[in-house]
C-alpha positions in Angstrom: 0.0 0.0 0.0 1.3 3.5 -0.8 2.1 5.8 1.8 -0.9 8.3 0.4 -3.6 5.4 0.4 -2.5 5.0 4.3 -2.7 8.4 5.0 -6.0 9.0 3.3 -7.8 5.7 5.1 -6.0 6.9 8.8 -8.0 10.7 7.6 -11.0 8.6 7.1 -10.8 6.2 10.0 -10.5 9.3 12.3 -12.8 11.6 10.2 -10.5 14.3 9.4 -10.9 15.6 5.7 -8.3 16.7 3.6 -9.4 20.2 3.8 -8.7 20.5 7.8 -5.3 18.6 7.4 -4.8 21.5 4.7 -6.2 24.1 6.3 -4.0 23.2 10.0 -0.6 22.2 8.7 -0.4 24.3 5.5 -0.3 21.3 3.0 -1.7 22.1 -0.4 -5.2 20.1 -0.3 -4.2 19.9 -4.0 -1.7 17.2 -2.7 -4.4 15.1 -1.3 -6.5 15.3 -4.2 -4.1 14.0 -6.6 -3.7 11.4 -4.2 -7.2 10.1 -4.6 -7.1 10.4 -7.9 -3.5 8.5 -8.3 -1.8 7.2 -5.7 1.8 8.1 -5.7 4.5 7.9 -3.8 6.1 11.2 -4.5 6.1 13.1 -1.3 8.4 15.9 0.0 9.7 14.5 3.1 9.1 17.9 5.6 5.4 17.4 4.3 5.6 13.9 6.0 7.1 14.8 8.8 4.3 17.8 9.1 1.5 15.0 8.7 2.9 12.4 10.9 3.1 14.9 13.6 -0.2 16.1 12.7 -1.8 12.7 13.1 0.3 11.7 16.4 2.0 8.9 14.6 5.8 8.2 13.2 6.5 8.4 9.9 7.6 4.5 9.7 3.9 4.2 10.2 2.9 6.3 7.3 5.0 5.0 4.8 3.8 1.5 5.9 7.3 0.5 7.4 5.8 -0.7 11.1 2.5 -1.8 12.3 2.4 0.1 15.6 1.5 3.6 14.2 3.5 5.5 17.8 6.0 2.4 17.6 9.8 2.6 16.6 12.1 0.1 14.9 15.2 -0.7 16.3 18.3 -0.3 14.5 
């Protein structure tokens, strides 16, 4: 699963639309429209770091690396 299709279903699960994730982190919602209209896996990495912290979770979690979304891998 692409990062953008986890990010989308963990916006849905907690019923956050793209627009407030916009709106409160200063993403383009233009991002997360191309998102549902492509998946991709094109993302600029302080974006990422803006949406895990956003969501509470790490970004291992987001780009599907680990399970536990507030878990962290050891080295």
């Amino acid at each position: 699963m692409e990062h953008s299709e986890i990010i989308l279903q963990i916006l849905a699960e907690r019923d956050i639309t793209p627009y407030r994730l916009s709106k409160e982190t200063g993403i383009s919602q233009s991002l997360f429209n191309s998102w549902k209209r492509k998946p991709s896996s094109k993302i600029y990495s302080g974006n990422l770091v803006l949406i895990a912290d956003y969501l509470g979770c790490s970004v291992d979690y987001l780009l599907g690396r680990m399970e536990d979304p507030e878990g962290y891998r050891e080295p």
